[in-house]
C-alpha positions as CSV (number, residue, x, y, z in Angstrom):
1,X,151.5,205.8,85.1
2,X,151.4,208.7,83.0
3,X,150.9,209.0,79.4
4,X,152.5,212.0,77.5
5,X,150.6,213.2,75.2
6,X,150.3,212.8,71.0
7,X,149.3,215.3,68.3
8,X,145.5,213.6,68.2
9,X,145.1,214.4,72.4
10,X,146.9,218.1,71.9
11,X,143.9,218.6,68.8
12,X,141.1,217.3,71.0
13,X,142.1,219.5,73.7
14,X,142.3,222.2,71.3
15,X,138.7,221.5,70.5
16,X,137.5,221.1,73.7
17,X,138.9,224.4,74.4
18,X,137.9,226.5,71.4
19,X,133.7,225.0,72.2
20,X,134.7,226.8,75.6
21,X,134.1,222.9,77.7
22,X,137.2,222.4,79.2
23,X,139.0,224.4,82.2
24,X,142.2,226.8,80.8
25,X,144.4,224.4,83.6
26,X,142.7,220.8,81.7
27,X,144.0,222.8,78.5
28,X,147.3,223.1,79.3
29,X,147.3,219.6,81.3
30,X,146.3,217.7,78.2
31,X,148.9,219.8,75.8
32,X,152.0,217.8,77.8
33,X,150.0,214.8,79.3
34,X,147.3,212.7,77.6
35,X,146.1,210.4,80.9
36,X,146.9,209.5,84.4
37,X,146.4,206.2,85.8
38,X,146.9,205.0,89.4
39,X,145.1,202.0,89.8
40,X,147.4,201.2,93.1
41,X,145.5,204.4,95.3
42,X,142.1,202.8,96.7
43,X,140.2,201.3,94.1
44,X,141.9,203.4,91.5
45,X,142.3,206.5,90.4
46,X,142.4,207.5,86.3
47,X,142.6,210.6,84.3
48,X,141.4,210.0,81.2
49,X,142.7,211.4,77.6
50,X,141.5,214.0,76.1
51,X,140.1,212.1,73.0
52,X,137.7,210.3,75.5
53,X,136.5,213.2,77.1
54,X,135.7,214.6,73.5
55,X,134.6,211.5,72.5
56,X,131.9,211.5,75.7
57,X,130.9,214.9,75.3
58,X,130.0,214.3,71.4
59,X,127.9,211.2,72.4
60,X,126.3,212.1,75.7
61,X,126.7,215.7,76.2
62,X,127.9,218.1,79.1
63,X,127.3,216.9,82.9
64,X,124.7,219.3,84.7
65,X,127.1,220.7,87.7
66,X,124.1,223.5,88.4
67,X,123.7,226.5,86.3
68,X,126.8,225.3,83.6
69,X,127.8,221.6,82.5
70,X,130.8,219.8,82.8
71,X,133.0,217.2,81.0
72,X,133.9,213.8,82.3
73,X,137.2,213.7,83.1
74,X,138.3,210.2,84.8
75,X,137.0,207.9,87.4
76,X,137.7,206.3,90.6
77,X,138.1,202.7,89.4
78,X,134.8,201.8,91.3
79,X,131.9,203.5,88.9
80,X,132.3,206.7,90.6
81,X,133.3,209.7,87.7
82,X,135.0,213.0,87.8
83,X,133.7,216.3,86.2
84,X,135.7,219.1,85.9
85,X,133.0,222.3,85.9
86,X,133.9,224.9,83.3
87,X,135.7,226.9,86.1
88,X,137.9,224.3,86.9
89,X,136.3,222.8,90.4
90,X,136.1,219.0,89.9
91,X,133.5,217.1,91.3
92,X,132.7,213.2,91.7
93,X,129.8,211.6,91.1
94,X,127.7,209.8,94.4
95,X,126.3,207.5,92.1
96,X,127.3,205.6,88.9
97,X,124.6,207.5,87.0
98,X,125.1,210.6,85.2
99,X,121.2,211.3,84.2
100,X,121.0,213.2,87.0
101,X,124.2,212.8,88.8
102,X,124.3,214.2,92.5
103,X,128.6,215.9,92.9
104,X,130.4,216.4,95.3
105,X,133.4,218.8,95.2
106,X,136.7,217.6,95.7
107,X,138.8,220.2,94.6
108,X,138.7,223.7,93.2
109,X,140.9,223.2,89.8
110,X,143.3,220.5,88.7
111,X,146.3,221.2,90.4
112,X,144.7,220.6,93.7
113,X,142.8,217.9,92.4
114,X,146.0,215.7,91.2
115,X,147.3,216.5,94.8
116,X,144.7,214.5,96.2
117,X,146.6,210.9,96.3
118,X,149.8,212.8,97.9
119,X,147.1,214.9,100.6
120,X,145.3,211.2,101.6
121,X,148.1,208.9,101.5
122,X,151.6,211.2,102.1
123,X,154.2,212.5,100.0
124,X,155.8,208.9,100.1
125,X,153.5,207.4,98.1
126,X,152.6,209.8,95.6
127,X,156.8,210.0,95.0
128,X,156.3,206.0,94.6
129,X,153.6,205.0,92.9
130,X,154.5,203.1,91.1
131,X,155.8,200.7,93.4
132,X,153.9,197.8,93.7
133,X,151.7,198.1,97.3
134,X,152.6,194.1,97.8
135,X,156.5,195.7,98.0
136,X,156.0,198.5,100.9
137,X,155.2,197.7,104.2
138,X,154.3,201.6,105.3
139,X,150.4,200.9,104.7
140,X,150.2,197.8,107.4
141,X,148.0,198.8,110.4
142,X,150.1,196.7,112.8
143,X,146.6,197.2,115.2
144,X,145.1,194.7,112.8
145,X,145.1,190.8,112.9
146,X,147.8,189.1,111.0
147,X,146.0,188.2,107.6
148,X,143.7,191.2,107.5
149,X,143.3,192.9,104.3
150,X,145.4,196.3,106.3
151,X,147.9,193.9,107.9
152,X,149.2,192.4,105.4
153,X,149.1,189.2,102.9
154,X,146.8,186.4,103.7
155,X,147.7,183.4,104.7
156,X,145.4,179.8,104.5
157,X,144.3,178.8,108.3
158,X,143.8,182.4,109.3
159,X,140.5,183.8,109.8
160,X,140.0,187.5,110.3
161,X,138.3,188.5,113.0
């Protein structure tokens, strides 16, 4: 789902951008769009609005990511969070702390970073996502038992094995 976004997300950008936090590419993401959400790839995967991200750097501060900090972006739905650096790379946490958060990089800017559902799962499903996963059948792994959670819904009296 993508949210387009208001005059309130287009100022907070605007003031992320004149404190020099936020990546030129974030900038001009956030002046059109204020979040992403797919919470249909893995365990999710959210971008969040620009008044959050200002709203997290005004209570906790930047993100160490080495010599520079960086801004909370979004998260992966299971505690993990993204930080864009203030040269675009994003990184995502290995833990669910950010006191001292240990990255790892998983793109060099934005538009390679919001690639990343189509790159892991194929064109088809970025193109769909919002279809429902219970409606496609293109994720079974037929090698799989019938009732296993890659297989395909399950059904009482079958045990995975």
């Amino acid at each position: 789902m993508v949210q387009p976004a208001n005059r309130d997300d287009q100022a907070a950008a605007r003031m992320l951008a004149r404190e020099s936090l936020i990546p030129a590419d974030l900038v001009t993401f956030y002046d059109s769009i204020a979040d992403v959400t797919w919470a249909d790839v893995g365990n999710g995967y959210f971008l969040d609005p620009p008044r959050y991200v200002l709203l997290w750097i005004q209570e906790y501060g930047a993100v160490d990511v080495g010599q520079t900090g960086g801004l909370v972006i979004g998260s992966n739905g299971a505690g993990l969070s993204y930080v864009a650096g203030p040269d675009g790379t994003v990184y995502r946490t290995l833990t669910a702390s950010l006191d001292e958060p240990e990255l790892d990089k998983v793109a060099d800017d934005l538009r390679q970073f919001l690639e990343l559902p189509e790159r892991r799962l194929g064109p088809r499903w970025a193109i769909r996502a919002h279809t429902a996963p219970a409606a496609r059948t293109d994720f079974i792994d037929r090698s799989m038992p019938v009732g296993s959670p890659t297989h395909g819904p399950w059904r009482p009296g079958t045990a995975f094995t």
